[in-house]
CHARMM-style PDB file with segment names, atoms N, HN, CA, C and O in Angstrom:
ATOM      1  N   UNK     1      -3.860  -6.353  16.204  1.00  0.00      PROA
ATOM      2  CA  UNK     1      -4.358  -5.543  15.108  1.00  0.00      PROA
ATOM      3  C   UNK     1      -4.654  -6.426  13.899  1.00  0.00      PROA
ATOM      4  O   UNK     1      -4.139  -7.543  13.855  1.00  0.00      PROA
ATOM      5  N   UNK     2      -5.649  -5.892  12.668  1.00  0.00      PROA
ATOM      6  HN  UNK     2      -6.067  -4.985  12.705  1.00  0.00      PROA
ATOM      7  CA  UNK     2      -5.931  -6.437  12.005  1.00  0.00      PROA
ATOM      8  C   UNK     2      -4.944  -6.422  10.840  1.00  0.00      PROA
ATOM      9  O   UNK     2      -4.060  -5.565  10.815  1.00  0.00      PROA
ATOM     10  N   UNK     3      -5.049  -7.269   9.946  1.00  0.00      PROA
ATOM     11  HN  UNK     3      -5.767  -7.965   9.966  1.00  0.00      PROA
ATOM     12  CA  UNK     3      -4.195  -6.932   8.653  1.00  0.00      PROA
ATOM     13  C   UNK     3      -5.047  -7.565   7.303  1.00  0.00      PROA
ATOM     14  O   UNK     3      -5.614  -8.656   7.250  1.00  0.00      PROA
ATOM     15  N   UNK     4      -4.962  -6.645   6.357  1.00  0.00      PROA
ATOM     16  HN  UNK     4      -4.502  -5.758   6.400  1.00  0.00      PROA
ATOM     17  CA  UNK     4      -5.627  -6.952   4.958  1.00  0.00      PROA
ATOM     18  C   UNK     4      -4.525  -7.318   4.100  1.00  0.00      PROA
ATOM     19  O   UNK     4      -3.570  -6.559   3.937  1.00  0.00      PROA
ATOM     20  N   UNK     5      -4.594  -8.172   3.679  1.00  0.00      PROA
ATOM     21  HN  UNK     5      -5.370  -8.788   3.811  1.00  0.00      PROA
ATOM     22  CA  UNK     5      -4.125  -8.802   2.438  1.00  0.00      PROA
ATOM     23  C   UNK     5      -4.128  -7.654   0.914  1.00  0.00      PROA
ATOM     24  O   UNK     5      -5.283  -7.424   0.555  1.00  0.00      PROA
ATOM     25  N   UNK     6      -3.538  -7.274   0.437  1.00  0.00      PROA
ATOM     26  HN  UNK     6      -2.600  -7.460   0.728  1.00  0.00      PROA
ATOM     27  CA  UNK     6      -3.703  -6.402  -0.837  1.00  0.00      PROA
ATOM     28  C   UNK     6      -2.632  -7.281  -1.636  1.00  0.00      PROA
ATOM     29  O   UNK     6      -1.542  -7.786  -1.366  1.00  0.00      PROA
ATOM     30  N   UNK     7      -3.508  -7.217  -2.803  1.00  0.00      PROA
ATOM     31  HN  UNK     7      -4.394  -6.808  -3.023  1.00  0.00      PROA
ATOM     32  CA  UNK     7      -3.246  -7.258  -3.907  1.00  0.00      PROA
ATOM     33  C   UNK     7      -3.735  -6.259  -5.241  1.00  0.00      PROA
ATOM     34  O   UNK     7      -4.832  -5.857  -5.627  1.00  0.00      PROA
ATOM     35  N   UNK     8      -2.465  -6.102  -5.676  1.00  0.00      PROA
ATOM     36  HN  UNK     8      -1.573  -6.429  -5.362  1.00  0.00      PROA
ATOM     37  CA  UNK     8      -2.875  -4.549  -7.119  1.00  0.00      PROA
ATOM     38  C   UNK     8      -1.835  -4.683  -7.791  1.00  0.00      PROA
ATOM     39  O   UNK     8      -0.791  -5.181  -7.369  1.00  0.00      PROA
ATOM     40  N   UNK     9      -2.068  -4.161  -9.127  1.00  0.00      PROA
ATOM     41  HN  UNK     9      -2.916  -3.757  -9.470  1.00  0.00      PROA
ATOM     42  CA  UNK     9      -1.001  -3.724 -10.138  1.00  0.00      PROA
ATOM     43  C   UNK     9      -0.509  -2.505  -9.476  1.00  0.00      PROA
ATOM     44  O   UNK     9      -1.056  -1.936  -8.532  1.00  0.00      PROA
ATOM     45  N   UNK    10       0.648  -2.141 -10.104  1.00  0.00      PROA
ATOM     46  HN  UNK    10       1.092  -2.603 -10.872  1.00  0.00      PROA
ATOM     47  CA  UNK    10       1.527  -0.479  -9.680  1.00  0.00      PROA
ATOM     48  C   UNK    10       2.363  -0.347 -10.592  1.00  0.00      PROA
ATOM     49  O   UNK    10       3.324  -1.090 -10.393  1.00  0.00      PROA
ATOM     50  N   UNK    11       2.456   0.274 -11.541  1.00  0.00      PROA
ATOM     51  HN  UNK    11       1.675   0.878 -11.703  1.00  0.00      PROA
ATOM     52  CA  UNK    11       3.291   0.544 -12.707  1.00  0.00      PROA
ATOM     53  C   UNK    11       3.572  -0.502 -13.518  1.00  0.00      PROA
ATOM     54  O   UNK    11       4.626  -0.586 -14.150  1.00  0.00      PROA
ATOM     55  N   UNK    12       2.886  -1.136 -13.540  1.00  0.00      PROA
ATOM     56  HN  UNK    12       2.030  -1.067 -13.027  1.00  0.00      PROA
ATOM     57  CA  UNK    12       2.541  -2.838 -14.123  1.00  0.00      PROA
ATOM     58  C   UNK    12       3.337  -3.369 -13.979  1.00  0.00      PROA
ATOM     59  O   UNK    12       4.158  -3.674 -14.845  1.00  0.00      PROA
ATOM     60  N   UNK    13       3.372  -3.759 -12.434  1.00  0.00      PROA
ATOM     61  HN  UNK    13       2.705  -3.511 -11.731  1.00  0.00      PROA
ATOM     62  CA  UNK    13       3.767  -4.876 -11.791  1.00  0.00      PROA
ATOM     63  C   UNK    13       3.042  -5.455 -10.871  1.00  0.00      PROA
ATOM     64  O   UNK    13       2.494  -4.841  -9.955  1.00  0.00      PROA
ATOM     65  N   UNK    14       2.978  -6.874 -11.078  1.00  0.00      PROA
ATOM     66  HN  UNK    14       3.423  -7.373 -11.822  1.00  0.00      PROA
ATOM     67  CA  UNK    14       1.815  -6.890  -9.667  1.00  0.00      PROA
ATOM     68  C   UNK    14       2.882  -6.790  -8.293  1.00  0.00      PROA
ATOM     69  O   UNK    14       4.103  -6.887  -8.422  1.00  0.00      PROA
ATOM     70  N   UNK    15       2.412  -6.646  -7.381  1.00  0.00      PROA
ATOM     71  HN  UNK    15       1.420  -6.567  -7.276  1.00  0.00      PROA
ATOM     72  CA  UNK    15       2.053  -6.350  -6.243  1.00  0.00      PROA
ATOM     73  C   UNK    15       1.064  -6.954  -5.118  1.00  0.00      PROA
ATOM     74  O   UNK    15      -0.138  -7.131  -5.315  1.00  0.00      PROA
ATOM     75  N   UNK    16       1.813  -7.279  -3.777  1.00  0.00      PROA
ATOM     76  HN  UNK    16       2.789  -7.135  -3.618  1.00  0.00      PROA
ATOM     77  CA  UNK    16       1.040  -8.249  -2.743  1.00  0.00      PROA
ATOM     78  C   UNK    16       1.544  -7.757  -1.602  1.00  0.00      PROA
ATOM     79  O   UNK    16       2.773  -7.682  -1.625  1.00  0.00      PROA
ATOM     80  N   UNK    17       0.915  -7.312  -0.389  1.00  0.00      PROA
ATOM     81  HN  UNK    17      -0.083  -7.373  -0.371  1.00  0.00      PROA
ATOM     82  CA  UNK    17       1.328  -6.458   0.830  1.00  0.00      PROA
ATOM     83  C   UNK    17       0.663  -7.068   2.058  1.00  0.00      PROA
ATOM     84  O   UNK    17       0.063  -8.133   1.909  1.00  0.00      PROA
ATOM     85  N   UNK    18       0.712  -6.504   3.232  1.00  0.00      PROA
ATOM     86  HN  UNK    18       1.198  -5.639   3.353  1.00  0.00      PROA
ATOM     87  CA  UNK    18      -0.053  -7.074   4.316  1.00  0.00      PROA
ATOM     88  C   UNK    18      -0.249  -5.017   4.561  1.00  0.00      PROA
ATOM     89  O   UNK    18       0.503  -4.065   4.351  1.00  0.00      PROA
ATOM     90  N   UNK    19      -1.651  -5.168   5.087  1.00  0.00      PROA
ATOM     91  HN  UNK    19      -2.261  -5.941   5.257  1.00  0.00      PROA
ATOM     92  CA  UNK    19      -2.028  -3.395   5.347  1.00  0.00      PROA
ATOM     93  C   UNK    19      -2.710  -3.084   7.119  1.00  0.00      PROA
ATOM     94  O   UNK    19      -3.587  -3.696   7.730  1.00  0.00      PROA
ATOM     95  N   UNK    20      -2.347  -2.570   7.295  1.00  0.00      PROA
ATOM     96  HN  UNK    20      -1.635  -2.074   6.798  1.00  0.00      PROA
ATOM     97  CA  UNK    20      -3.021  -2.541   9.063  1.00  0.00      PROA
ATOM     98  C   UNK    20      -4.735  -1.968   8.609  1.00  0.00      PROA
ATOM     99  O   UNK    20      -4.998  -1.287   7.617  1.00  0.00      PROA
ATOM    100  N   UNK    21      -5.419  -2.315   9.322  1.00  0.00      PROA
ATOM    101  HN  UNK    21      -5.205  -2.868  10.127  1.00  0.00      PROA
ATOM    102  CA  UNK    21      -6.785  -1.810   9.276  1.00  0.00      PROA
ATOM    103  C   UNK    21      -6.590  -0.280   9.682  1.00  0.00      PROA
ATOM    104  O   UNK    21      -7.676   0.292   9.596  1.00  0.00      PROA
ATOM    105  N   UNK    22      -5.956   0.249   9.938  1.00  0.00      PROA
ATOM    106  HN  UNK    22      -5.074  -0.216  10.008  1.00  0.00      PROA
ATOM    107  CA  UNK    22      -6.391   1.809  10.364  1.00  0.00      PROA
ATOM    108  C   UNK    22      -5.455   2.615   9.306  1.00  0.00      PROA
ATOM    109  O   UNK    22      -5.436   3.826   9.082  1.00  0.00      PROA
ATOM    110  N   UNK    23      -4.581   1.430   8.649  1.00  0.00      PROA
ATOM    111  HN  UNK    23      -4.596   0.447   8.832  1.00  0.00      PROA
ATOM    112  CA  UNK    23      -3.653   2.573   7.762  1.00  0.00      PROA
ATOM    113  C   UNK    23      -4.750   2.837   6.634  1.00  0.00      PROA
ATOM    114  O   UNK    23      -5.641   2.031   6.365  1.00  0.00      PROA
ATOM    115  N   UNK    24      -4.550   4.189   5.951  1.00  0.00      PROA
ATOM    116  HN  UNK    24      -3.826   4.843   6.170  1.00  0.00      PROA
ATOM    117  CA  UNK    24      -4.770   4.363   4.479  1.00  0.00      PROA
ATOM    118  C   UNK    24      -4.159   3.956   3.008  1.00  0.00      PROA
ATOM    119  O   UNK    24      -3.042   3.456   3.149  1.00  0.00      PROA
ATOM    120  N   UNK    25      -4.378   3.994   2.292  1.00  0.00      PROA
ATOM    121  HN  UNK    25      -5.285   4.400   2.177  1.00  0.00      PROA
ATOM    122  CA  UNK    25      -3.956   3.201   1.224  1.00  0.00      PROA
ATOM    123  C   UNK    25      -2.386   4.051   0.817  1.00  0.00      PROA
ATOM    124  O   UNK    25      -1.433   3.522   0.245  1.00  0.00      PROA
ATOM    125  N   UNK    26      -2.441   5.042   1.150  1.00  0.00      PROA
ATOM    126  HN  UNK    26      -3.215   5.472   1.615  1.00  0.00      PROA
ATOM    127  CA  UNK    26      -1.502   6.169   0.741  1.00  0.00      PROA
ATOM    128  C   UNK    26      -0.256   5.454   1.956  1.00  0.00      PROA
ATOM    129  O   UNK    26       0.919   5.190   1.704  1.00  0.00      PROA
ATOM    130  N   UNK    27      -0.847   5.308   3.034  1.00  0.00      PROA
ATOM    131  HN  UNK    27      -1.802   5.523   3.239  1.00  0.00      PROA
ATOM    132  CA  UNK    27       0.841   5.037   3.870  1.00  0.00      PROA
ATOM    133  C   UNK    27       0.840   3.806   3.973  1.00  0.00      PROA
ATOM    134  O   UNK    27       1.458   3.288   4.903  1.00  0.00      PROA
ATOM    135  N   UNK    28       0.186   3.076   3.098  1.00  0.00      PROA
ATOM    136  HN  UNK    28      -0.316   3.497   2.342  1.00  0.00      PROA
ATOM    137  CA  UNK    28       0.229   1.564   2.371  1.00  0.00      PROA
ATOM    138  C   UNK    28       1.692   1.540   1.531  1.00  0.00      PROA
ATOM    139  O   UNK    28       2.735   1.004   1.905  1.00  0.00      PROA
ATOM    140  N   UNK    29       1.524   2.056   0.664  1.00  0.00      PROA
ATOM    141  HN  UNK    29       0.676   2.491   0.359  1.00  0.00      PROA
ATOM    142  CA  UNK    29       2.358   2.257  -0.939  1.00  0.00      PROA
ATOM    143  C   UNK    29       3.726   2.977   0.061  1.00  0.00      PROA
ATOM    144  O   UNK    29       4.771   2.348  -0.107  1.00  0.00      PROA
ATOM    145  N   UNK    30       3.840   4.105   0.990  1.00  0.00      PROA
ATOM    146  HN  UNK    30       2.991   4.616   1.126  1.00  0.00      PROA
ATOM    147  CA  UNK    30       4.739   4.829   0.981  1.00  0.00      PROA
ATOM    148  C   UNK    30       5.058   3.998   2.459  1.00  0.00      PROA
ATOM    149  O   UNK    30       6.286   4.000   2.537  1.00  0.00      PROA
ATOM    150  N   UNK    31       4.708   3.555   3.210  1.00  0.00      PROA
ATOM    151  HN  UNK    31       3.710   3.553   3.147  1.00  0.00      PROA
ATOM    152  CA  UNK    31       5.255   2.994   4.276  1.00  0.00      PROA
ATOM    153  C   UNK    31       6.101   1.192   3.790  1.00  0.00      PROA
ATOM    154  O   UNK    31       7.241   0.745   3.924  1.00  0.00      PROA
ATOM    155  N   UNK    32       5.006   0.720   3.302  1.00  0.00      PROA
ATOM    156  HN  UNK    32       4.080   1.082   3.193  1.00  0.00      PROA
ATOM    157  CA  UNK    32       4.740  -1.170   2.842  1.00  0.00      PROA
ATOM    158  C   UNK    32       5.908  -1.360   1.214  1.00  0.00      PROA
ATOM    159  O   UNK    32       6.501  -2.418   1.003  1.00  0.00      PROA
ATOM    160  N   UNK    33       6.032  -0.043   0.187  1.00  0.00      PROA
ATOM    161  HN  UNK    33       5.550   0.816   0.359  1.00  0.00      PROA
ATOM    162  CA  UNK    33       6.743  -0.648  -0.812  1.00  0.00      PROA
ATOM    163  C   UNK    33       7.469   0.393  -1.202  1.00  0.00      PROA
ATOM    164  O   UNK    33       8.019   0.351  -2.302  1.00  0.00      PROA
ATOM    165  N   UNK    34       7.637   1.847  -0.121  1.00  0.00      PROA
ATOM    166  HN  UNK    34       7.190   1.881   0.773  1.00  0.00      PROA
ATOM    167  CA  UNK    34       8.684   2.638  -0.313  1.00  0.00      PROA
ATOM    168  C   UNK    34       8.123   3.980  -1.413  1.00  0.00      PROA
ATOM    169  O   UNK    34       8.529   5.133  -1.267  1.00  0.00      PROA
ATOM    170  N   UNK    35       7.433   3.693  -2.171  1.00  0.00      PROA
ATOM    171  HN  UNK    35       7.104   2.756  -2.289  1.00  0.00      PROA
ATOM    172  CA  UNK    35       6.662   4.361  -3.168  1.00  0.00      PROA
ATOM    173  C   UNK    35       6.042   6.289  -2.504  1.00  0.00      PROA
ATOM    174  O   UNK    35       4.987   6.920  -2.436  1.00  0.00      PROA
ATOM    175  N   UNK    36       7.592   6.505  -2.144  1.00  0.00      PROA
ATOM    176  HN  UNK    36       8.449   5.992  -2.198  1.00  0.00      PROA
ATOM    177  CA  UNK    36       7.812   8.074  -1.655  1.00  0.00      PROA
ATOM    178  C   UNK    36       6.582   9.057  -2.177  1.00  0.00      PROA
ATOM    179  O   UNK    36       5.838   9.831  -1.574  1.00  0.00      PROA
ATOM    180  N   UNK    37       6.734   8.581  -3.917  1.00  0.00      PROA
ATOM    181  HN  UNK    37       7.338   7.953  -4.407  1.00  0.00      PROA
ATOM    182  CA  UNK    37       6.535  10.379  -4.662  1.00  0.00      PROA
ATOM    183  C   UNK    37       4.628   9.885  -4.560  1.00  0.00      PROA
ATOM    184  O   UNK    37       3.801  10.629  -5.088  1.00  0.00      PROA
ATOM    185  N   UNK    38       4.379   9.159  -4.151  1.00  0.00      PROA
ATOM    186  HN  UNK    38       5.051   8.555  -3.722  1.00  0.00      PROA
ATOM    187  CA  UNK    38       2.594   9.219  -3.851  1.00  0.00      PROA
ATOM    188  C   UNK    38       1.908   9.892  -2.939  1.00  0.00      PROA
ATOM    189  O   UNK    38       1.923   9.640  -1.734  1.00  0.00      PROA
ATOM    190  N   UNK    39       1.150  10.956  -3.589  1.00  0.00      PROA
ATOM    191  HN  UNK    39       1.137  11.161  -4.568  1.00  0.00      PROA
ATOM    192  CA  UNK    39       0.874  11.949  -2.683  1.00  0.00      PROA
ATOM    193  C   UNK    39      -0.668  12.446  -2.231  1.00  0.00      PROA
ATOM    194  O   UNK    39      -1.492  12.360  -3.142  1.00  0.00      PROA
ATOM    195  N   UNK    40      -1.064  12.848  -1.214  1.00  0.00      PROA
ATOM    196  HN  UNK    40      -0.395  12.918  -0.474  1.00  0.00      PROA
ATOM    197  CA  UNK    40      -2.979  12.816  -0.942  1.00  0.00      PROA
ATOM    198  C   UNK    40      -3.320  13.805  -1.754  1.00  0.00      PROA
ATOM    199  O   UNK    40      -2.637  14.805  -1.975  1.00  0.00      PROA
ATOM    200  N   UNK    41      -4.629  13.488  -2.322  1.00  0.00      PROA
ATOM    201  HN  UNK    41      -5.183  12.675  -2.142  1.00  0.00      PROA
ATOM    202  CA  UNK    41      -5.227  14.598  -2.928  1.00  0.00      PROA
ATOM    203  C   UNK    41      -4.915  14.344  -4.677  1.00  0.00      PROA
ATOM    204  OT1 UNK    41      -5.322  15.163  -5.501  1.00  0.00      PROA
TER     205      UNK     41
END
């Protein structure tokens, strides 16, 4: 599988992850840095 490199601020902090190509950005944050209360929509 593939993996993307991310980099972002998040409550102003930076932030650096590895992301699967099929995940969404949402079970990025809540799977990759725990970040529960982020929600779709």
């Amino acid at each position: 599988m593939s993996k993307h490199h991310v980099s972002t601020v998040i409550n102003g902090e930076p932030v650096e992850f590895l992301c699967e190509a099929q995940q969404t950005m949402l079970d990025c944050l809540r799977d990759e840095l725990g970040l529960t209360g982020s929600k779709e929509g």
